[in-house]
GUMAR-402690 format. One record per residue (C-alpha): residue number from 1; residue in three letters; x, y, z. Coordinates in nm, 4 decimals, always signed. Last residue first. Layout:
N
<mardren=NUM; papa=ala; x=X; y=Y; z=Z>
...
END
This chain:
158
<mardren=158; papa=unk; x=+1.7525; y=+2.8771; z=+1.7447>
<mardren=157; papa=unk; x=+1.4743; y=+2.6487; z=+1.9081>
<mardren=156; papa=unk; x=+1.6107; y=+2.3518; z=+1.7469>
<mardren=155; papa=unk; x=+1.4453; y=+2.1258; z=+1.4892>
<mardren=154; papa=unk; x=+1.7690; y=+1.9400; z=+1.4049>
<mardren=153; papa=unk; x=+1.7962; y=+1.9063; z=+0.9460>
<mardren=152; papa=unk; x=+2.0107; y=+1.5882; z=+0.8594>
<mardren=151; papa=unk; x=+2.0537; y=+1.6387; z=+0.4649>
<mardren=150; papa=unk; x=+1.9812; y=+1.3532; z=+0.1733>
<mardren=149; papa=unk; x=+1.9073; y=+1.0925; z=+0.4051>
<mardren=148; papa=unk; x=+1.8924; y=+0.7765; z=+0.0986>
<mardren=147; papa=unk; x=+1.6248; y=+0.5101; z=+0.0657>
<mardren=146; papa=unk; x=+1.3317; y=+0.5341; z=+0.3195>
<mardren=145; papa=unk; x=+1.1322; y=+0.3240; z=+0.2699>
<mardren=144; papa=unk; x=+0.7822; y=+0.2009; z=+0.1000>
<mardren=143; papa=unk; x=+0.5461; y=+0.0156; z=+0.3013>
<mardren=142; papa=unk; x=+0.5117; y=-0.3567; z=+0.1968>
<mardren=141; papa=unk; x=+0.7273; y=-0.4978; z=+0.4764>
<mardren=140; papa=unk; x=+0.5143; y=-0.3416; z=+0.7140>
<mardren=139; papa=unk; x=+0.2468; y=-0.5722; z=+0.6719>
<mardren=138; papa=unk; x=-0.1277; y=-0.3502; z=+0.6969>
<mardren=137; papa=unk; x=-0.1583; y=-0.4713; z=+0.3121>
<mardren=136; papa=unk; x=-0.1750; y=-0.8974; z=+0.4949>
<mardren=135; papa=unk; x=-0.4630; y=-0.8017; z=+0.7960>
<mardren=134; papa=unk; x=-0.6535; y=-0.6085; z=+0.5152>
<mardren=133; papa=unk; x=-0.6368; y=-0.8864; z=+0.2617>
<mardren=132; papa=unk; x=-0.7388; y=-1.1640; z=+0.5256>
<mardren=131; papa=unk; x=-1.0574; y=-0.9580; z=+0.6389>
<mardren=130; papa=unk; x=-1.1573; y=-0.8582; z=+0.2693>
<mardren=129; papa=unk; x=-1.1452; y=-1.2830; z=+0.1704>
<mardren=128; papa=unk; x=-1.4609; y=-1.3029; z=+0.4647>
<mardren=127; papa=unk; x=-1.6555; y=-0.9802; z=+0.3696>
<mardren=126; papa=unk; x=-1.6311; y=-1.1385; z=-0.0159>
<mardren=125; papa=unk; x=-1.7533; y=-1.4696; z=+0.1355>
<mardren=124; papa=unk; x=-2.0397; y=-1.3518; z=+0.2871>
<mardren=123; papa=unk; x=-2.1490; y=-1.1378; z=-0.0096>
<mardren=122; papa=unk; x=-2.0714; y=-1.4198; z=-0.2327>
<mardren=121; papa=unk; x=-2.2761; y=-1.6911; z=-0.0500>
<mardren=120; papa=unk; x=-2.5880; y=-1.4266; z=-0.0276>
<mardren=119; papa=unk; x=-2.6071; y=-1.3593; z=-0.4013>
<mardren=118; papa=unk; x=-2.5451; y=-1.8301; z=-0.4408>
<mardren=117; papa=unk; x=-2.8391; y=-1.8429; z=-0.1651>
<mardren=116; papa=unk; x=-3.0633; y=-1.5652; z=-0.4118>
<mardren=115; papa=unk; x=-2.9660; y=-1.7520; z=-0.7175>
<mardren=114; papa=unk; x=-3.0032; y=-2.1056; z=-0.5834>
<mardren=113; papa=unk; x=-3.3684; y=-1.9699; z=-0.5084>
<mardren=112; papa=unk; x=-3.3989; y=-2.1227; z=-0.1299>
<mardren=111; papa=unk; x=-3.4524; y=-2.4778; z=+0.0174>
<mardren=110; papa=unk; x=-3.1876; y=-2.4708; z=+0.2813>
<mardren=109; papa=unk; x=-2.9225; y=-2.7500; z=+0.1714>
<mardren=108; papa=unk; x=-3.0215; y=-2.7460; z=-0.2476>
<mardren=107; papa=unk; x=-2.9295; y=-2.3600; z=-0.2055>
<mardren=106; papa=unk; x=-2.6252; y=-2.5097; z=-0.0108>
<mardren=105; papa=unk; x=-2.4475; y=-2.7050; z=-0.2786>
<mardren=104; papa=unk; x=-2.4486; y=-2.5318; z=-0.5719>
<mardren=103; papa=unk; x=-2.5570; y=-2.1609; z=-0.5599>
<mardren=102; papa=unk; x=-2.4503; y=-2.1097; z=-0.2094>
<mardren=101; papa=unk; x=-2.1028; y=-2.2813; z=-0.2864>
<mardren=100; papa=unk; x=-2.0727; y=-2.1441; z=-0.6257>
<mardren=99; papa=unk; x=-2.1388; y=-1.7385; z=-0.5027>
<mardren=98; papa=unk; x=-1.9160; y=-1.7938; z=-0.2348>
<mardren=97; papa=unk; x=-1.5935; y=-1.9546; z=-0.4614>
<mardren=96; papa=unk; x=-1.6511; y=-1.6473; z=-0.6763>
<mardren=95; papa=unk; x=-1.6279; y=-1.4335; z=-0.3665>
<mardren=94; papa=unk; x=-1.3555; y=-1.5394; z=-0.2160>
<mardren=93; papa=unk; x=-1.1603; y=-1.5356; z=-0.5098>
<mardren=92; papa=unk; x=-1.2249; y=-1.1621; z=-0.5763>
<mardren=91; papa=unk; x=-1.1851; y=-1.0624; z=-0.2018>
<mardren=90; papa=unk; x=-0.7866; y=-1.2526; z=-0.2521>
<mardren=89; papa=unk; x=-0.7462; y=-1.1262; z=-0.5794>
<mardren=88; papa=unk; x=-0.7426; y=-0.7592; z=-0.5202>
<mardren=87; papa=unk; x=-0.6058; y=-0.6708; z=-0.1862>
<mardren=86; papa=unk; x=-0.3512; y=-0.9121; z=-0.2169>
<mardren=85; papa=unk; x=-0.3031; y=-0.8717; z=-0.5922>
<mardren=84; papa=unk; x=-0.2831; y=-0.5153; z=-0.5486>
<mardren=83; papa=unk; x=-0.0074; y=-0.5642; z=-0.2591>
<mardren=82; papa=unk; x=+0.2146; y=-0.7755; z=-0.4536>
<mardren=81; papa=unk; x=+0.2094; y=-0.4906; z=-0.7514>
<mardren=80; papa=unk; x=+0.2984; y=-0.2298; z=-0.5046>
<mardren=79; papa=unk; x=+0.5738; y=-0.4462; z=-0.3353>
<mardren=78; papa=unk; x=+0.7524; y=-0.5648; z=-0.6387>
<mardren=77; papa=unk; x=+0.7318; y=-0.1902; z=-0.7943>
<mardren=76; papa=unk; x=+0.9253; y=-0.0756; z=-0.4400>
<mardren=75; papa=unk; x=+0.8826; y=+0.2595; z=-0.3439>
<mardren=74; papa=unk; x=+1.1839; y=+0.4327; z=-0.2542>
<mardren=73; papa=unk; x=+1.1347; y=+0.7251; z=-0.0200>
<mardren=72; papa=unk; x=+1.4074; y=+1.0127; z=-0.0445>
<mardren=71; papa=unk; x=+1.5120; y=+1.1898; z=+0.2741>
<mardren=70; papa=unk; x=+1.5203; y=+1.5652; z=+0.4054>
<mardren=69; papa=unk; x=+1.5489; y=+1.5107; z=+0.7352>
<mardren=68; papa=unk; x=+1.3147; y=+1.7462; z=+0.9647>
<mardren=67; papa=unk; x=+1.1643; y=+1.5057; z=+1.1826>
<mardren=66; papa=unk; x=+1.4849; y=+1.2187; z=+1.2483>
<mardren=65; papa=unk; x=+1.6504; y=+0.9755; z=+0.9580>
<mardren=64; papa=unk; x=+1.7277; y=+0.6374; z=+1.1446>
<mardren=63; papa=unk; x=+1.8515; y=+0.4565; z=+0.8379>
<mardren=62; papa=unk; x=+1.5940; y=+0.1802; z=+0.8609>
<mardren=61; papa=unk; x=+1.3369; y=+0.4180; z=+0.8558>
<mardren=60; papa=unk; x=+1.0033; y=+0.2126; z=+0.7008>
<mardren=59; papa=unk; x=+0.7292; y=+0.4918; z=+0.5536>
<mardren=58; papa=unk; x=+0.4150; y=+0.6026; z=+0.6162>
<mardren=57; papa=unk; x=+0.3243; y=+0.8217; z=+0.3170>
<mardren=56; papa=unk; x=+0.2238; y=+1.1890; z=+0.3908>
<mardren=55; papa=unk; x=+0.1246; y=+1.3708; z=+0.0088>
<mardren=54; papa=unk; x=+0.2691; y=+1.6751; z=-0.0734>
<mardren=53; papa=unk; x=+0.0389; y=+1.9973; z=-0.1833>
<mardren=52; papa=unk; x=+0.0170; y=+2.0510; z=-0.5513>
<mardren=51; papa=unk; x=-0.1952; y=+1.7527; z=-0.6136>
<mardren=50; papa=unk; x=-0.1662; y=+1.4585; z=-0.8694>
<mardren=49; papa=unk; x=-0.0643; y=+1.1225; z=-0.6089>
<mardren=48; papa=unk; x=-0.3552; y=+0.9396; z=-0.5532>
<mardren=47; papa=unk; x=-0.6352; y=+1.0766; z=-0.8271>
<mardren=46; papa=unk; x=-0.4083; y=+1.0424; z=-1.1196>
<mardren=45; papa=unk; x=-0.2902; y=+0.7090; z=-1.0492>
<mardren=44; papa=unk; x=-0.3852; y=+0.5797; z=-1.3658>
<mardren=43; papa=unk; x=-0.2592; y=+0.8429; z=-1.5974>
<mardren=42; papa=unk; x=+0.0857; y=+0.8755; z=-1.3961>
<mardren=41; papa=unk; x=+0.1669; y=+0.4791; z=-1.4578>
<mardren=40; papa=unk; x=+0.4433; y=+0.5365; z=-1.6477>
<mardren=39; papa=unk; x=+0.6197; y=+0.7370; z=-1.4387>
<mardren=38; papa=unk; x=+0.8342; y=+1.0539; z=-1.5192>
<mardren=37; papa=unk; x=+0.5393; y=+1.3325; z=-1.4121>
<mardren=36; papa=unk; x=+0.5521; y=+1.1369; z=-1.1080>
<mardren=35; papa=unk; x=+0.8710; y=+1.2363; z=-0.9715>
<mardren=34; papa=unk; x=+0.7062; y=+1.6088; z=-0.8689>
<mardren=33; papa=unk; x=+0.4290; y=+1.4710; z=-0.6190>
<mardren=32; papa=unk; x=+0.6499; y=+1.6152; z=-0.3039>
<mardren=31; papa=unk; x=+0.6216; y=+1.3449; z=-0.0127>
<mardren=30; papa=unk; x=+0.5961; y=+1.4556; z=+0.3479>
<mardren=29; papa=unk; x=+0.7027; y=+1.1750; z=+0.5239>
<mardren=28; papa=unk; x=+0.5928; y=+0.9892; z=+0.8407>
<mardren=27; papa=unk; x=+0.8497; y=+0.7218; z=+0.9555>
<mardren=26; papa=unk; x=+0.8407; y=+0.3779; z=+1.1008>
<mardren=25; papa=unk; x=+1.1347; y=+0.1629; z=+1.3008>
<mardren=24; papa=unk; x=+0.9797; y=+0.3504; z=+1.6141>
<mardren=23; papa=unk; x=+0.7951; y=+0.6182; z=+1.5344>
<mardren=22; papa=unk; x=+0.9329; y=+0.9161; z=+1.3516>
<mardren=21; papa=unk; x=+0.7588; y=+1.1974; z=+1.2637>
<mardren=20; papa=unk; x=+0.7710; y=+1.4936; z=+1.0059>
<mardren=19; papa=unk; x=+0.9990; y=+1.3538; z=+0.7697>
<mardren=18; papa=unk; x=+1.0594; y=+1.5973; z=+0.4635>
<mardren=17; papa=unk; x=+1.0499; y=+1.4158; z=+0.0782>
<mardren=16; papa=unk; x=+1.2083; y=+1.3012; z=-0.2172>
<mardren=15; papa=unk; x=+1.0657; y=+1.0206; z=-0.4609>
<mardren=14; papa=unk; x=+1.1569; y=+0.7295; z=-0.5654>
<mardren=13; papa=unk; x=+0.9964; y=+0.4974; z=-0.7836>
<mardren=12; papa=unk; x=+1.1121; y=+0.1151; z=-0.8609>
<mardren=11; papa=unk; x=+1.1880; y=+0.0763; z=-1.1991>
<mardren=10; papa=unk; x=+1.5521; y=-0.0440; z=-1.1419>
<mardren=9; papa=unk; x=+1.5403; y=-0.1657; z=-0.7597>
<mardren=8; papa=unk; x=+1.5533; y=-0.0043; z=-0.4720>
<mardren=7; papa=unk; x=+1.7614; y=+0.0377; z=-0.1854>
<mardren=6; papa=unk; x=+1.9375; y=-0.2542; z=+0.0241>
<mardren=5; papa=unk; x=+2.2338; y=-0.0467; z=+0.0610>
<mardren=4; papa=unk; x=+2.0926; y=+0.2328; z=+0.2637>
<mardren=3; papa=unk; x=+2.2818; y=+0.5770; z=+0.1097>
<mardren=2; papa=unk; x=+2.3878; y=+0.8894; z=+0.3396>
<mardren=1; papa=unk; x=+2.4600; y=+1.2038; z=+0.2162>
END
């Protein structure tokens, strides 16, 4: 059994799983559902991760596990709750600061109902603050890893 020493942190969620495909420094893994019946969080994530079939997560390899490893995937609380606020706060901002500018300053500019300009302004700036957020959650540094190679499995013809 083989440990990566850079593994997760108290709190953080791991959970064991097969990987079907490697690619590069990245790794498909089947992950089995059963660790979340100890998290916290279960209620809210009900929809995600609450089936009886495993779930594939794309996950970083740096211990070189090959298809057919049985591995454990840490995922990192840091990185979930960085990632929310990314994808979260960044559209959210965006489209506050939208909806003042058109309502403010360039309702006054074009002539318009300040709350139709200020409607437009937010939809234009929400599309705008989702393009950054997307580009930042595709990061690989926010994908959970692989932890620990439990057992090295070869997919021979045997």
């Amino acid at each position: 059994m083989e440990r990566f020493d850079d593994s997760t942190a108290p709190g953080d969620l791991c959970s064991g799983g097969c990987v079907l495909s490697v690619d590069g420094e990245l790794a498909v893994v089947a992950v089995t559902t059963s660790s979340c019946d100890g998290c916290g969080q279960v209620g809210s994530c009900n929809m995600l991760w609450r089936s009886s079939s495993p779930v594939e997560v794309l996950a970083r390899n740096p211990m070189g596990a090959v298809p057919g490893a049985r591995v454990t995937v840490g995922f990192s609380s840091r990185s979930q709750i960085r990632t929310a606020c990314i994808l979260y706060l960044i559209p959210s901002i965006s489209t506050v600061v939208g909806a003042a500018i058109g309502h403010e300053w360039l309702a006054g500019e074009i002539g318009l109902h300040p709350a139709l300009v200020g409607l437009l302004g937010a939809v234009v700036f929400l599309v705008l603050g989702l393009l950054p957020a997307a580009a930042l959650s595709r990061r690989t540094d926010s994908l959970p890893q692989i932890v620990e190679i439990i057992r090295e499995e070869s997919r021979g013809d045997s």
